[in-house]
Phi, psi and omega in degrees: 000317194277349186274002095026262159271338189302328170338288199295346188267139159252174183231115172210115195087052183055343172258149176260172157198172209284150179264005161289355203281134183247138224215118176265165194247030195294147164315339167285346162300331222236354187085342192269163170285169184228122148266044177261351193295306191296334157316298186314318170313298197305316191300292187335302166331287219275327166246152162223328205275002208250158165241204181187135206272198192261321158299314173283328167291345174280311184300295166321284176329330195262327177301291170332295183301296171323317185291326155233052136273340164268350170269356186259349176297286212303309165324292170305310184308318188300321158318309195283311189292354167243038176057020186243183227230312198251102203296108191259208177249359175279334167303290172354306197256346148319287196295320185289309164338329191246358189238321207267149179270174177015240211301324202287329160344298197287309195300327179310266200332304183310320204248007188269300171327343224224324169280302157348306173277359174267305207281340173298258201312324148334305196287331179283092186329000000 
């Protein structure tokens, strides 16, 4: 009888709740950011006469997110093996070095370094 009822239930965290419970399933559940607004920019930027269809910004958005969630993976592990607290920016720039291959490596680092100190220096009356 109680096998049963625990069926119907998932267990999370110690609490139950029902497994019919309708769920959205939006990207904001989920933590990721939607970066298509930004996309649209750059292209626009680099082509302005060109577009993108809405399957290719989900491809891209999903592309974005993975890639940093894996430098943000990496960025810790490196952190956690060298006994620290604190996320610096050489774990960062480890990680994308070690995720990302050669030149894209280096430019990733370069213009990421290089937006950091505009936004640093923006900031300062």
């Amino acid at each position: 009888m109680a096998g049963s009822i625990i069926k119907k239930y998932k267990c999370s965290r110690g609490h139950l709740y029902p497994i019919s419970r309708k769920r959205s399933h939006s990207s904001t559940d989920l933590g990721h950011r939607n970066y298509s607004l930004y996309v649209n920019r750059v292209l626009k930027e680099v082509v302005p006469q060109n577009g993108i269809s809405s399957r290719t910004l989900d491809v891209m958005n999903s592309l974005i997110n993975d890639i940093f969630e894996r430098i943000a993976m990496e960025a810790c592990n490196m952190m956690y093996f060298r006994n620290r607290c604190t996320l610096t920016l050489e774990d960062i720039q480890k990680a994308v070095y070690l995720l990302l291959p050669g030149k894209l490596a280096k430019y990733a680092v370069a213009f990421g370094s290089e937006a950091v100190h505009r936004y640093v220096h923006s900031k300062t009356p």
